[in-house]
C-alpha positions as CSV (number, residue, x, y, z in Angstrom):
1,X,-10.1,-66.8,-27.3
2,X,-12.3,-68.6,-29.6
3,X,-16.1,-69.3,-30.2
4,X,-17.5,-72.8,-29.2
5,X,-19.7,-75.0,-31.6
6,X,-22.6,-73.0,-31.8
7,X,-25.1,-74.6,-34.8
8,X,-27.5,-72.6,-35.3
9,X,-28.9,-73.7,-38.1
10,X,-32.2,-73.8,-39.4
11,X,-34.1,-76.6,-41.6
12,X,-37.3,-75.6,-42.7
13,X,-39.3,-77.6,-45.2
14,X,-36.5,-80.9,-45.4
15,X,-34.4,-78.0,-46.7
16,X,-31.3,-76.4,-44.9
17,X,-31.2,-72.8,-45.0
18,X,-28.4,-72.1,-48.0
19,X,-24.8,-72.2,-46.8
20,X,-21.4,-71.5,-47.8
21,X,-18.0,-72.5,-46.6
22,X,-16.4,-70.2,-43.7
23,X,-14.0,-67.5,-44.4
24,X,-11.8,-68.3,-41.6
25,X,-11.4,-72.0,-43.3
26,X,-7.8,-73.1,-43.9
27,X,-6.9,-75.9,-46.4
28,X,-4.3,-78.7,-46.9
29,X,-3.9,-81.8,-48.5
30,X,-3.5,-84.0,-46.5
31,X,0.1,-85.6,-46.6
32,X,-0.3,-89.1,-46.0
33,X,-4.1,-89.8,-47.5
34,X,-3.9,-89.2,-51.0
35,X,-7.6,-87.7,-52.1
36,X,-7.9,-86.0,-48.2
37,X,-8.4,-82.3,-47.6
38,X,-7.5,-81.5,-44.0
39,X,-9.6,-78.4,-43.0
40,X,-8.3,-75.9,-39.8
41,X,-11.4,-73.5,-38.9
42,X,-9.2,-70.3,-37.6
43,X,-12.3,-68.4,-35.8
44,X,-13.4,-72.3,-33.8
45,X,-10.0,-73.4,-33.9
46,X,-11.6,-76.6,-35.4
47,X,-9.5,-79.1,-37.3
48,X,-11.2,-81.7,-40.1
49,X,-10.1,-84.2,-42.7
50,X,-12.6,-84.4,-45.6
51,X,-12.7,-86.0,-48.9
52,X,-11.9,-84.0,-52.1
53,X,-15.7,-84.6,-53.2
54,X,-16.7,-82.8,-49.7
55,X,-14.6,-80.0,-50.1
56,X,-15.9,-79.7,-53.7
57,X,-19.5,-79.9,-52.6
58,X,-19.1,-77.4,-49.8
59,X,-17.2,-74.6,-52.6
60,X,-20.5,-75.8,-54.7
61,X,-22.9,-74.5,-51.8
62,X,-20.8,-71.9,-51.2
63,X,-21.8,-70.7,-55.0
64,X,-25.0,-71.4,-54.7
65,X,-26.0,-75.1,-54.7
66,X,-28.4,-76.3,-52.2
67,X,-27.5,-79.0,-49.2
68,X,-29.2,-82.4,-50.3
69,X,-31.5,-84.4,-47.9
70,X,-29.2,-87.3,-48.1
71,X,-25.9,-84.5,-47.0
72,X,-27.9,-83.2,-44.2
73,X,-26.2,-85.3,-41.6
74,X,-22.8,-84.3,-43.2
75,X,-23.9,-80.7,-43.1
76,X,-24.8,-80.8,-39.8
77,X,-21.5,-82.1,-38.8
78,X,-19.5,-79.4,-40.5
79,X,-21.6,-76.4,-39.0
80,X,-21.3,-77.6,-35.7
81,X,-17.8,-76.9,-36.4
82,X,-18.2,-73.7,-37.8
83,X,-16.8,-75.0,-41.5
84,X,-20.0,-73.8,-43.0
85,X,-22.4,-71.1,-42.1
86,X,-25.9,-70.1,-43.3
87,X,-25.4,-67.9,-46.3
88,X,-26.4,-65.0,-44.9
89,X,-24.0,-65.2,-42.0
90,X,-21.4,-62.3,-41.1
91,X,-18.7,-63.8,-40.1
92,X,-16.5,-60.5,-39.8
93,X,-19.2,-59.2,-37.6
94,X,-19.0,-62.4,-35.4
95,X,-15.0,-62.3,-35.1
96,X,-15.7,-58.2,-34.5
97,X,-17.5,-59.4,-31.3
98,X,-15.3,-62.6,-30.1
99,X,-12.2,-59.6,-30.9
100,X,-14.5,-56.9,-28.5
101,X,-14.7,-59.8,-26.0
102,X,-11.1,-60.6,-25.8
103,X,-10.4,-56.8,-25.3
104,X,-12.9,-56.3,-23.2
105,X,-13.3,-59.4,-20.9
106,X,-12.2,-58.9,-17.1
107,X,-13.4,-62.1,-15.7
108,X,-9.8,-63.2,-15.8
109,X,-7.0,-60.1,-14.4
110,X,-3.6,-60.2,-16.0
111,X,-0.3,-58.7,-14.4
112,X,3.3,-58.8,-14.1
113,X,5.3,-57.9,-12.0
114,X,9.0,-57.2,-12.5
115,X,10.7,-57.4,-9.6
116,X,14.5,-56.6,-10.7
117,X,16.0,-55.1,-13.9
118,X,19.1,-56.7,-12.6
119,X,20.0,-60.6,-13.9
120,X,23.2,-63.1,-13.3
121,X,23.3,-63.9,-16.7
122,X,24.5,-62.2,-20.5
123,X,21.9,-64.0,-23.1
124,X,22.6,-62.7,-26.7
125,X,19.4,-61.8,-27.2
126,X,17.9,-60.3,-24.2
127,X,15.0,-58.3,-24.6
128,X,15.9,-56.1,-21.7
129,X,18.9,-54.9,-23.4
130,X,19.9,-51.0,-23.1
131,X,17.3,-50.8,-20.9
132,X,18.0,-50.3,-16.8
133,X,18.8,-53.4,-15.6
134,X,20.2,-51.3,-11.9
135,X,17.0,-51.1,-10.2
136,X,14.8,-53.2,-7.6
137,X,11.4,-52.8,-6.8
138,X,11.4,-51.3,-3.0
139,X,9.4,-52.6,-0.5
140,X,6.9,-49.7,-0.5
141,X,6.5,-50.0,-4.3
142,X,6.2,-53.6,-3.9
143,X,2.5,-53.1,-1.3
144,X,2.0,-50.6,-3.3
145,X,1.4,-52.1,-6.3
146,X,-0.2,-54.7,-5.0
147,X,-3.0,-53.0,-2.8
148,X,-3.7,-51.1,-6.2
149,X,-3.7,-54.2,-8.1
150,X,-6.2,-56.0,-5.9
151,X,-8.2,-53.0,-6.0
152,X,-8.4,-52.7,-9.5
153,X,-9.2,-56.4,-9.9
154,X,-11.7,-56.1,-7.2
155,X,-13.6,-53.2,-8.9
156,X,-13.2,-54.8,-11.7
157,X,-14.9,-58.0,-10.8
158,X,-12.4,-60.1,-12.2
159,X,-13.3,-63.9,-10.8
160,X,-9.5,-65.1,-11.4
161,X,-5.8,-63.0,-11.1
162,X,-3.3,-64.5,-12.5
163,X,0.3,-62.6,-12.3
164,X,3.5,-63.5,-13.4
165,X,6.6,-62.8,-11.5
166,X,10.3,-62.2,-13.6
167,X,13.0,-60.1,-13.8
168,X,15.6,-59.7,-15.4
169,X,16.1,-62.3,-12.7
170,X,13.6,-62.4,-10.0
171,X,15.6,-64.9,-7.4
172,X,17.9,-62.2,-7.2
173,X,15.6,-60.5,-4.6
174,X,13.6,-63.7,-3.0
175,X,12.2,-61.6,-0.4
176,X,10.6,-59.1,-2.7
177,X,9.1,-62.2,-4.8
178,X,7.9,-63.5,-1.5
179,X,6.3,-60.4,-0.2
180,X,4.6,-59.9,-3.4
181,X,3.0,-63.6,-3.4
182,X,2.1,-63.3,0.4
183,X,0.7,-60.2,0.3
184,X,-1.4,-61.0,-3.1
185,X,-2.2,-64.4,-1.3
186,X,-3.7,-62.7,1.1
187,X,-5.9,-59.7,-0.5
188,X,-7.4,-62.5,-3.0
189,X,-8.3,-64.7,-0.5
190,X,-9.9,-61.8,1.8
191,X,-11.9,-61.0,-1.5
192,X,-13.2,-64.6,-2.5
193,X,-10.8,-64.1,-5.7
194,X,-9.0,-67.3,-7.1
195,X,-5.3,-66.5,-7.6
196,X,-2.3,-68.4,-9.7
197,X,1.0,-67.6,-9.9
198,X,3.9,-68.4,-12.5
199,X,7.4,-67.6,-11.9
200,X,9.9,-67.2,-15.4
201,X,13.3,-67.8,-14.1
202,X,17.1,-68.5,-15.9
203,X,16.5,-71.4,-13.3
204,X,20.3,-71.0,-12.1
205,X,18.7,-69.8,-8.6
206,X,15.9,-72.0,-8.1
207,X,15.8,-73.8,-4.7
208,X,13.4,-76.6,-3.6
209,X,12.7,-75.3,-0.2
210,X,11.9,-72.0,-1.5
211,X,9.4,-73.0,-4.8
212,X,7.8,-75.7,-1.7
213,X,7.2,-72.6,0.4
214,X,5.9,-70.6,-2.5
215,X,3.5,-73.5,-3.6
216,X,1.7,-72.5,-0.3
217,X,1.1,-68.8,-1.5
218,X,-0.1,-69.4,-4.8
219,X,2.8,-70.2,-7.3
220,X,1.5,-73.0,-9.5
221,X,4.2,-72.8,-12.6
222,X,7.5,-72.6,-13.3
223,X,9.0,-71.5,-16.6
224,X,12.9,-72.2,-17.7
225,X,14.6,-71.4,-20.7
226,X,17.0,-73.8,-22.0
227,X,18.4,-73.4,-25.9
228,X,19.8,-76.7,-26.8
229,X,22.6,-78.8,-25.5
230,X,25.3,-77.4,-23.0
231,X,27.7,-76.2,-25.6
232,X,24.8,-74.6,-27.5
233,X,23.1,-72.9,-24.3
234,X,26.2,-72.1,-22.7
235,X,26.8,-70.1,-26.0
236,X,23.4,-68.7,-26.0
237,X,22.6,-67.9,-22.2
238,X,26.0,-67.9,-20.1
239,X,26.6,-66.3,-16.9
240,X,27.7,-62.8,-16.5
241,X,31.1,-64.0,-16.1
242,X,30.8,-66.1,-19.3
243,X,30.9,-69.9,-17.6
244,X,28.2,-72.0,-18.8
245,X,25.0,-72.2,-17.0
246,X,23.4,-75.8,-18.6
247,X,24.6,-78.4,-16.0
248,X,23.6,-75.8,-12.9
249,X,19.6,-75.4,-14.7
250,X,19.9,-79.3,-15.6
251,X,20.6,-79.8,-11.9
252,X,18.1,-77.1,-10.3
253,X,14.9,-77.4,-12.4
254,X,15.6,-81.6,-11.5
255,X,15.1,-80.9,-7.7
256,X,12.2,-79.2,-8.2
257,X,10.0,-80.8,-11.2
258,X,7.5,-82.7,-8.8
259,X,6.7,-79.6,-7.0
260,X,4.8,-77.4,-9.7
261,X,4.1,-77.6,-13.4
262,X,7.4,-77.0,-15.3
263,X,7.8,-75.2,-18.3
264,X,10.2,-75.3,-20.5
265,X,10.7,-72.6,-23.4
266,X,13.0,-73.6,-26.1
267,X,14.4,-70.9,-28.3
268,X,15.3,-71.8,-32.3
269,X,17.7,-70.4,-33.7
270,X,18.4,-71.1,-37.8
271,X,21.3,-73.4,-36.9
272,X,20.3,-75.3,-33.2
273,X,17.7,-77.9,-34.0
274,X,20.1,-81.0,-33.8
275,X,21.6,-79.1,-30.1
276,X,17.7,-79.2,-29.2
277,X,17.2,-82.8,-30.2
278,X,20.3,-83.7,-28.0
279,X,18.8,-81.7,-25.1
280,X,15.5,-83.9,-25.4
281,X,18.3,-86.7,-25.0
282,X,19.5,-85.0,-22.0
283,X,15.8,-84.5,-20.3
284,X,14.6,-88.3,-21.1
285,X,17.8,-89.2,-19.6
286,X,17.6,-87.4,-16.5
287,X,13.9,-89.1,-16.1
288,X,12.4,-85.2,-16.6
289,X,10.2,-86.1,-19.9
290,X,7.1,-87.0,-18.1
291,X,7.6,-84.1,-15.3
292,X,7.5,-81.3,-18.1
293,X,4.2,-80.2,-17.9
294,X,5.1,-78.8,-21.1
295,X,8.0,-78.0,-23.9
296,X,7.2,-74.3,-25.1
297,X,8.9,-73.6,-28.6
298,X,10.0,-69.7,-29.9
299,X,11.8,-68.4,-32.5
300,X,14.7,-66.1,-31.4
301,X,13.8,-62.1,-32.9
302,X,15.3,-59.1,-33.2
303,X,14.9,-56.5,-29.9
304,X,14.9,-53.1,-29.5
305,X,18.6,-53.0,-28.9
306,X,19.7,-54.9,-31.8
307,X,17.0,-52.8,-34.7
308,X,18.7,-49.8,-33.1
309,X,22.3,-50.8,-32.8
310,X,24.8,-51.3,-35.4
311,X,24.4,-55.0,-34.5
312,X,21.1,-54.7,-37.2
313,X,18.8,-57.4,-38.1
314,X,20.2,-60.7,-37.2
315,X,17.5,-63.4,-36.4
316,X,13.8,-62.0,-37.7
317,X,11.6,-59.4,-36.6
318,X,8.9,-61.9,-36.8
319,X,7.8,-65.5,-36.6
320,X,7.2,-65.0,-40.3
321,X,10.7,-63.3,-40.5
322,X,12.6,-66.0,-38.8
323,X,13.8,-69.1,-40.5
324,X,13.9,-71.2,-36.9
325,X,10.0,-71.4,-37.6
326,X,10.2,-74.1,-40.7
327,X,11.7,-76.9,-38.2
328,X,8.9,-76.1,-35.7
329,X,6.9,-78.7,-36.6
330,X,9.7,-81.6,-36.3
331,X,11.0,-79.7,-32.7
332,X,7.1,-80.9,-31.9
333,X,7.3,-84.4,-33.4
334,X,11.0,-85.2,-31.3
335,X,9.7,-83.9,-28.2
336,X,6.7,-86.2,-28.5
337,X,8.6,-89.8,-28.7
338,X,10.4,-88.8,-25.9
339,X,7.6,-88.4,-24.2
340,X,8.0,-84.8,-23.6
341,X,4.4,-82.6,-23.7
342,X,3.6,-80.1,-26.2
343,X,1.4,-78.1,-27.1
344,X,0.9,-77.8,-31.2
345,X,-1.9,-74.5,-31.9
346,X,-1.5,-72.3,-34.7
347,X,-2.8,-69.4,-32.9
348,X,-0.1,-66.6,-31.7
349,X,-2.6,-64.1,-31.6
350,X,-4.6,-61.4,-30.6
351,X,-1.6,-60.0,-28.7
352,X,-2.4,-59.5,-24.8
353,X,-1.1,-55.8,-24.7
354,X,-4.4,-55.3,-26.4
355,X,-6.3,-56.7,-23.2
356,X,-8.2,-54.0,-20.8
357,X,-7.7,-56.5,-17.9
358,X,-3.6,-56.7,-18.5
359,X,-0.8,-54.9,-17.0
360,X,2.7,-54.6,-16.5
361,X,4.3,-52.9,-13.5
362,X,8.3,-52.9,-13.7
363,X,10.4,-52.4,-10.6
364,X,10.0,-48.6,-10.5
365,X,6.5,-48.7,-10.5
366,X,5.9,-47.3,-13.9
367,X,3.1,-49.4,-15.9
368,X,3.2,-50.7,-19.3
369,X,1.2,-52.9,-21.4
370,X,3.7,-55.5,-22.4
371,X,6.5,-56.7,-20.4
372,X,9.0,-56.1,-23.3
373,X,8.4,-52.5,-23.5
374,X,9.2,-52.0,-19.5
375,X,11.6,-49.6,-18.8
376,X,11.2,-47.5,-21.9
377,X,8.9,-44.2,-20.9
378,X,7.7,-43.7,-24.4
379,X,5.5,-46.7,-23.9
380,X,4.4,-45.9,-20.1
381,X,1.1,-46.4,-19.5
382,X,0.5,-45.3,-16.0
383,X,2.2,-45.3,-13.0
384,X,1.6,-46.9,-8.9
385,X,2.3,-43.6,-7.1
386,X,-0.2,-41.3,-9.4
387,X,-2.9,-43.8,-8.9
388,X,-2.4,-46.4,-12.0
389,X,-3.5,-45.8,-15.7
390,X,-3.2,-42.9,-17.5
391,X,-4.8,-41.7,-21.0
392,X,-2.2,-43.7,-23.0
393,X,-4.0,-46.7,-21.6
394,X,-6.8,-46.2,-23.6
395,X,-4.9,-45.2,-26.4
396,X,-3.1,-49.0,-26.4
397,X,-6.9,-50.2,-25.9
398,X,-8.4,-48.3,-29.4
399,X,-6.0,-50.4,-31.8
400,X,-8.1,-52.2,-33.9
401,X,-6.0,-53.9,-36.3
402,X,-7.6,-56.1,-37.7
403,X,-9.4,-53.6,-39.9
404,X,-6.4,-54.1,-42.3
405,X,-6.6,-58.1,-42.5
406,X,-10.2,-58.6,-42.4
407,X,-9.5,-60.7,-45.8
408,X,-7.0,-62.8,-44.6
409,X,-8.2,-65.9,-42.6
410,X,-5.7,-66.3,-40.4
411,X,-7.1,-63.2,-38.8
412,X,-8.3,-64.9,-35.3
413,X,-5.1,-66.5,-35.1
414,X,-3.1,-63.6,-35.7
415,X,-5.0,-60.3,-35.0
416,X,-2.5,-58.0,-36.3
417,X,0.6,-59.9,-34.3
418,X,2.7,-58.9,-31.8
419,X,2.8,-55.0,-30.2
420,X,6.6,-55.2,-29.7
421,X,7.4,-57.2,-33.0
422,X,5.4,-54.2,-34.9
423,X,7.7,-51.5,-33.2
424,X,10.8,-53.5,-34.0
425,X,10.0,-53.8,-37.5
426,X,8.1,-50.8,-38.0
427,X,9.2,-48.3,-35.5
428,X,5.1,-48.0,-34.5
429,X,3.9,-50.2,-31.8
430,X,0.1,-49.8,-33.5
431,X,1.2,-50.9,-37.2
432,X,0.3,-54.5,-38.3
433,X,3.5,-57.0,-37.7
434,X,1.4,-59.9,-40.2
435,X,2.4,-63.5,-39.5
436,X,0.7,-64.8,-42.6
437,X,4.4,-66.6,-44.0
438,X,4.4,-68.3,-41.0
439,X,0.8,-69.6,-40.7
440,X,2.1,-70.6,-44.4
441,X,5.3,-72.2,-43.5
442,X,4.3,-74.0,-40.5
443,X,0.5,-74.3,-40.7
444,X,0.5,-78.1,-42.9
445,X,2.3,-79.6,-40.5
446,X,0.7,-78.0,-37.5
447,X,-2.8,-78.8,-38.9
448,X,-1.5,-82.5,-39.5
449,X,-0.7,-83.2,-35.9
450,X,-3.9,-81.2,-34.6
451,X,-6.1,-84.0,-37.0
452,X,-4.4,-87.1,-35.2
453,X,-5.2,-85.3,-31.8
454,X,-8.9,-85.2,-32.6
């Protein structure tokens, strides 16, 4: 969430109130325009290129000097994009309240559901790992949760539910996945509510009659993983059994790209870039570039699993951690001459765990606040058969993080990072897991591409 343009500015007497640059401003030289400053507004998520002599005069105001009559219009410009503020503006207090709102806001209801612990495939990194991966969600669980889901967004007066549906694998258990979107098709359109759905899937089980069917009852998205090239994602995500799964996802996610918006996330690794380069080859080929709604790109992390393990620290336990992030910004740059969508934003942050209008209900009914702590009762917030949250709800809701990095201004982008990336480093799901390094690494680059856009 960010605040919109909102100059509120006041002249009085040919003069403009005194001002001073933001705290949430960002800067880079600009690569390619030697004497250029390009200027990324973290709490507006505004992007500007200014000359050297702007930037100077704004630090100047920012000490004291006053805005000239002939740099009004120039003023004016750079507070409607938040890049400088009356003097005596708070700007902590102001990201205090868009913070409180993002908390807070219920306008828009949150949930997944996780159908299955049980999955056809043995990815290296799976975040599921050690956990139960045994157990469906029954039928009765299944109404269950959602007659106390509609409820809840009901009471809540929630305008919009939108729910994702995974697993481990959901297409494992198609009629659970189509109870759950008939049933919540149903309620929300009794109620007036709107409702979207997005189904995550390894892709190896999609079918076109199936997602055509589904497109009736809500489903709207899509989202597929695919690593690299075959030899690198058969390596990264095979199937139980240890065949490769590329050529079956190639061929499935093909059949059904014109259906609903497709997703594709693309893991990094430290060594994969030139695989993923060769998979853009493979998608342009196969005429998918313009059907990819969009190209999604991660760094692989540790888990759970692996920070407890023997295995150890193999990949990061954060995006700052994780030396995949540096070719981000290239990953971003191939995908785009090939036509291929994505979308370049520097924010990764506040983490949605934090959200009052969020939930998580796993096949056994048990309720968490992030889908990557499901299965693990130490981070059970709740549960469908005792009537939903319980105290350890709010306690998930009281984090305020961002009272340790109120002087960092990559703050709005960040908030504190993610809930589960905290634990894995720090063993404390409420501890700060900072992404400064790679706001640093990435954020030139990423600022770059966001100027052009404008």
């Amino acid at each position: 969430m960010r605040l919109a343009p909102d100059p509120h500015f006041i002249w009085s007497g040919g003069r403009l109130s005194p001002m001073k640059s933001s705290l949430f401003n960002y800067y880079e030289g600009h690569p390619d325009r030697s004497g250029s400053v390009m200027i990324y507004n973290t709490l507006r998520g505004s992007v500007a290129v200014v000359g050297r002599e702007l930037r100077d005069r704004m630090y100047e105001w920012t000490c004291g000097d006053e805005v000239q009559p002939e740099e009004r219009e120039t003023a004016d410009q750079l507070c409607s994009i938040g890049m400088v503020v009356p003097r005596e503006t708070d700007e902590l207090a102001l990201y205090d309240e868009q913070y409180n709102t993002f908390v807070s806001d219920k306008s828009t209801y949150d949930a997944t559901f996780i159908l299955t612990g049980a999955c056809n495939l043995a990815c290296i990194y799976c975040v599921q790992e050690g956990s139960d991966i045994s157990s469906h969600m029954d039928e009765d669980t299944c109404r269950r949760a959602v007659d106390w889901l509609v409820k809840t967004v009901d009471e809540a007066g929630s305008r919009l539910l939108e729910i994702i549906i995974m697993g481990g694998e959901a297409l494992l258990v198609p009629h659970l996945l189509e109870l759950t979107l008939t049933r919540l098709h149903e309620e929300t359109s009794l109620r007036g509510i709107d409702f979207s759905a997005t189904l995550i899937t390894n892709g190896t089980l999609l079918q076109r009659e199936k997602i055509e069917a589904w497109r009736e009852l809500g489903l709207h998205e899509v989202r597929v993983t695919l690593d690299g090239d075959a030899r690198c994602h058969n390596e990264h995500r095979p199937f139980r059994n240890g065949d490769g799964t590329f050529e079956t996802i190639i061929s499935k996610i093909s059949a059904i790209a014109d259906l609903v918006n497709l997703v594709l996330t693309v893991n990094l690794a430290n060594d994969n870039q030139e695989s993923i380069i060769r998979l853009m080859d493979r998608l342009q080929a196969e005429g998918l570039s313009d059907k990819i709604e969009q190209m999604r790109f991660k760094p692989i992390l540790d888990t759970i699993y692996l920070r407890s393990s023997r295995k150890g620290s193999c990949y990061g336990r954060t995006c700052s951690e994780s030396k995949a992030i540096e070719h981000f910004p290239r990953m971003h740059r191939e995908a785009r001459k090939r036509g291929i969508n994505t979308i370049v934003d520097l924010a990764i942050g506040p983490c949605h765990a934090l959200r009052e209008a969020s939930v998580v209900i796993n096949a056994d009914g048990a309720m968490y606040k992030c889908e990557a702590f499901a299965g693990r009762d130490e981070f059970c917030v709740g549960h469908i058969r005792t009537g939903g949250f319980d105290g350890r709800h709010l306690e998930a809701l009281n984090i305020r993080l961002f009272w340790e990095c109120r002087q960092c201004n990559f703050m709005p982008v960040c908030g504190g990072g993610c809930r589960y990336a905290a634990f894995v480093k720090r063993g404390d799901y409420r501890g700060v897991a900072c992404e400064k390094g790679f706001f640093n690494k990435v954020g030139r680059e990423y600022v770059k591409i966001m100027a052009l856009e404008e």
